[in-house]
N, C-alpha and C positions, 0 to 999 in steps of 0.2 A: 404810166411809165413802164416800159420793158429794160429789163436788163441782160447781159450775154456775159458769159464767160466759158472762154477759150481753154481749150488744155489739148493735147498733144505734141505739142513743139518739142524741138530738141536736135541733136548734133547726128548726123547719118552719111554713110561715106557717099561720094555718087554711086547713082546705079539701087540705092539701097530704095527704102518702102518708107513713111511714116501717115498716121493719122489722127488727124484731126478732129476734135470734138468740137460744138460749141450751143450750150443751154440756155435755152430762153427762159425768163422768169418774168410775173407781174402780170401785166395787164394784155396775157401772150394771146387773147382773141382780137386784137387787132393789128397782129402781124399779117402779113400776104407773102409776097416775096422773101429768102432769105437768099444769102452770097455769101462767098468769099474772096476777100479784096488782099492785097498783098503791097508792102513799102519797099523793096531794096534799098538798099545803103547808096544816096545820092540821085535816088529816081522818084518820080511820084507815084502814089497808090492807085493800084490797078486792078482793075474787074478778074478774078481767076475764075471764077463758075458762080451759076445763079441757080435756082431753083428755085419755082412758082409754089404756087399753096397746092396746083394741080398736081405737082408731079413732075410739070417740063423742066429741060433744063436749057442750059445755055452754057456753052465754056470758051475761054478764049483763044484762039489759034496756039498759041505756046505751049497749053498743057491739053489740048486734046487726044486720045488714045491715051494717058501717064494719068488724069487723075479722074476721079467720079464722087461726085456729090452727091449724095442722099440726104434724105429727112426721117421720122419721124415724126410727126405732126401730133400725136398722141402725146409724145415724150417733150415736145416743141425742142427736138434737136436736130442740128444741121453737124453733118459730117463729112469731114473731107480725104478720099482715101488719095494719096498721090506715091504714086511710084515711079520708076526709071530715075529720080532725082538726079539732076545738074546742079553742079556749081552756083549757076545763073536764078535757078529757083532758092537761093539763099534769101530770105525776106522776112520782115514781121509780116506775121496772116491775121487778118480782122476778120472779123466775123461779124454779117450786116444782118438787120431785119428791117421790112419796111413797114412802117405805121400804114396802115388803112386812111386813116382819117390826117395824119401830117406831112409834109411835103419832106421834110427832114428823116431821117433814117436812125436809126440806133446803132450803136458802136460799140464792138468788144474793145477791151483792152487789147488785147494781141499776143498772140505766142510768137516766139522766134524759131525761126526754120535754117538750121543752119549745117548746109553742104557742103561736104570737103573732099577735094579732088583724088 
């Protein structure tokens, strides 16, 4: 079993910077893949950036150039730096990792990210 937990969240005007932590604990040698996925208020959860065991990454057209994902791999932490914040980026952020060996995924609890105009 692996476990995650989040921290960085919190209240930042637009325009402003916040970032994201999120630690893996337990059985963190058969993670590969880690992300960050994100709820709004009345939308479904959505891919914000990925990041391989390699290195690569992947982000999704809304926050391309505004955020960057790094790792750690030593530390088994995934972090998320986002900046320019919008309004529209107000959301719970999860923090994902992927089992090697299960088709399912691990799941943070979630920080809330929350942008005011």
């Amino acid at each position: 079993q692996v476990q995650l937990v989040e921290s960085g969240g919190g209240l930042v005007q637009a325009g402003g910077s916040l970032r994201l932590s999120c630690v893996a604990s337990g059985s963190i040698r058969r993670i590969n893949d880690m992300a960050w996925y994100r709820q709004g208020p009345g939308k479904q959860r959505e891919l914000v950036a990925l990041i391989t065991s390699g290195g690569g990454t992947n982000y999704a057209d809304f926050v391309k150039g505004r955020f960057t994902i790094s790792r750690d791999s030593a530390k088994m932490m995934v972090d998320l730096q986002m900046n320019s914040l919008s309004p529209e980026d107000t959301a719970v952020y999860y923090c994902n990792a992927k089992d090697i060996y299960l088709s399912s995924p691990y799941w943070g609890q979630g920080t809330q990210v929350t942008v005011s105009s």
